[in-house]
Each structure stands twice: as C-alpha cells, then as structure tokens.
C-alpha positions, 0 to 999 in steps of 0.5 A, a space after each residue: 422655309 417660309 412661302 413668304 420668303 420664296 414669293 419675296 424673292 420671286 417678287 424681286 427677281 421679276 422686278 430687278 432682274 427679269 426682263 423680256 424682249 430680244 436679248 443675244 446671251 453670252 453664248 450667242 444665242 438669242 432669247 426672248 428672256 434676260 435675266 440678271 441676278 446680280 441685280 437681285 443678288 447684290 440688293 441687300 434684301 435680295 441677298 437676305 432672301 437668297 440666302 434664306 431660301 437657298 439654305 432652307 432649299 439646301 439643308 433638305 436636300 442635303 438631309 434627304 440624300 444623307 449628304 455632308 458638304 463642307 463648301 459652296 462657290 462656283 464661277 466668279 461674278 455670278 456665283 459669288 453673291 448666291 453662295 456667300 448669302 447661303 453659305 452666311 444662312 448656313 452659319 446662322 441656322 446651323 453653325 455646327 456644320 456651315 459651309 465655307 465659302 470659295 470662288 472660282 477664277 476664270 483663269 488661274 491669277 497671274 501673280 500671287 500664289 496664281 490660284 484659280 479657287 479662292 477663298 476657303 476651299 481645301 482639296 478632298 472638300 465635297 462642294 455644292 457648286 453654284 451658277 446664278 443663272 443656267 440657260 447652257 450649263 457651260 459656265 457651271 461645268 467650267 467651275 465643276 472642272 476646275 474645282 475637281 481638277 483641285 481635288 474637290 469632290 462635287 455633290 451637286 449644283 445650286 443655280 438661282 434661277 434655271 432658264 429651262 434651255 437645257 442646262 440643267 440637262 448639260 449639267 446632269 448628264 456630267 453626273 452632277 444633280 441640279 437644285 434650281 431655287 426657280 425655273 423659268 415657268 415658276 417666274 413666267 408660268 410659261 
C-alpha cells in the first residue's frame, strides 16, 4: 500500500467527514467529534481510496494470520460502501481468491423472501465484518450477530475509522480482532 494513498484518504476523511464542536451520537452520548464517512465513502475518489487501502490493510492481515475468507459486509448504510470498495479492490488485485459482497439489514425485510443478509452471503462463509465508524461497537456486534445466527463464521472486523471510546474493546471482548484503517489520534493526533 502506497503511503500517498493512505494520507489521500486521511486528507479527505478530515476534510468531507471530520467535524468537531458538540454533536449527540446516535448512542445518546455526547462527543466532541462527529464523523460521517458516508461523506467519504460515497465520493467516488474517496471510494477508490477505501478501497485500495482496505484492501491493501486486509490481504496482509489476512496473510499474516494464515487466514482465507470468502466474504465482507456488515450493517447497512455505513458499511456498505466500505465493503464493496474493498471487496472491488480485492477482485482487481487478487481475482483468484476476491471477496463477495453482503449487507446486513436492520431487520429481516417484510416481504420477499424477508432475508436480513443480502447479497452474496452463504452459510458456513468466514466474513470480514465491517463498520465505517465505531465509537461503541454496538452497530457492528448488531451485524456479528445476525450474520452468525445465519451461519457465518467471523474472523474479524474491518471499521474505517476507530473513534477510540471503546468500541474496539466492546468488539474484542465478543472474540472478534478489530482491523481499524484509522484511530482518532491518526486523524486528530490527539
């Protein structure tokens, strides 16, 4: 992975999605920091550099733990954009092994076949499980959850960007290793 490509990213993430000030989080709490990746994620050089560095971030952790996964997705909305920008990288650098992409509903649909996973998702697949941002983990252990309660097996978590407010923690004490792209002191140096 090419250094330009990360510091790219970070240049976009601190001037699309990074905001401070006083912001209530959607788990009620307060924070001096907001950040909205969708605003990154869903600008299309912004989506081209997710990609490149998540997959860059992944194929070595996947090399260095010996570890084969077939598929990537996590909760819907914020974690769509990250894992099909690294599930297209995975394709175009190593189109031998890629990576199917899935979604995980809030709720299983009410109509249809009234699936919570969509997309390319099969039971007895190991899953890289992925968040756009964690302050919590609730969102992402939401996702863990119901894509074991379907069969998936998950061998770690990718989040774009790591608030450092004990998500990490949240997600690692359920057994699941986290693999965060960037940590609020890598954006804020604080």
């Amino acid at each position: 992975m090419a250094d330009t490509a990360r510091e790219q990213l970070k240049g976009i993430l601190l001037e699309k999605s990074v905001r401070t000030g006083e912001f209530t989080l959607a788990s009620g709490k307060t924070s001096d920091l907001y950040i909205d990746c969708r605003v990154t994620t869903m600008d299309p050089r912004g989506a081209l550099l997710v990609g490149e560095v998540g997959w860059a971030a992944v194929a070595d952790y996947l090399q260095e733990k010996g570890l084969q996964v077939q598929a990537i997705g996590g909760m819907t909305l914020g974690a769509d954009p990250v894992s099909l920008a690294v599930g297209m990288e995975a394709v175009r650098k190593a189109p031998e092994r890629g990576l199917q992409v899935f979604t995980v509903r809030k709720e299983a649909k009410g109509h249809g076949r009234g699936k919570r996973i969509e997309g390319n998702f099969h039971e007895g697949d190991t899953i890289i499980v992925v968040d756009d941002v964690i302050t919590t983990g609730g969102s992402t252990l939401k996702a863990i959850e119901a894509i074991e309660a379907e069969g998936g097996k998950i061998a770690f978590a990718l989040v774009l960007v790591d608030r450092e407010e004990g998500g990490r923690q949240a997600i690692e004490e359920r057994g699941v290793p986290v693999l965060a792209l960037f940590t609020r002191s890598d954006l804020l140096g604080s």
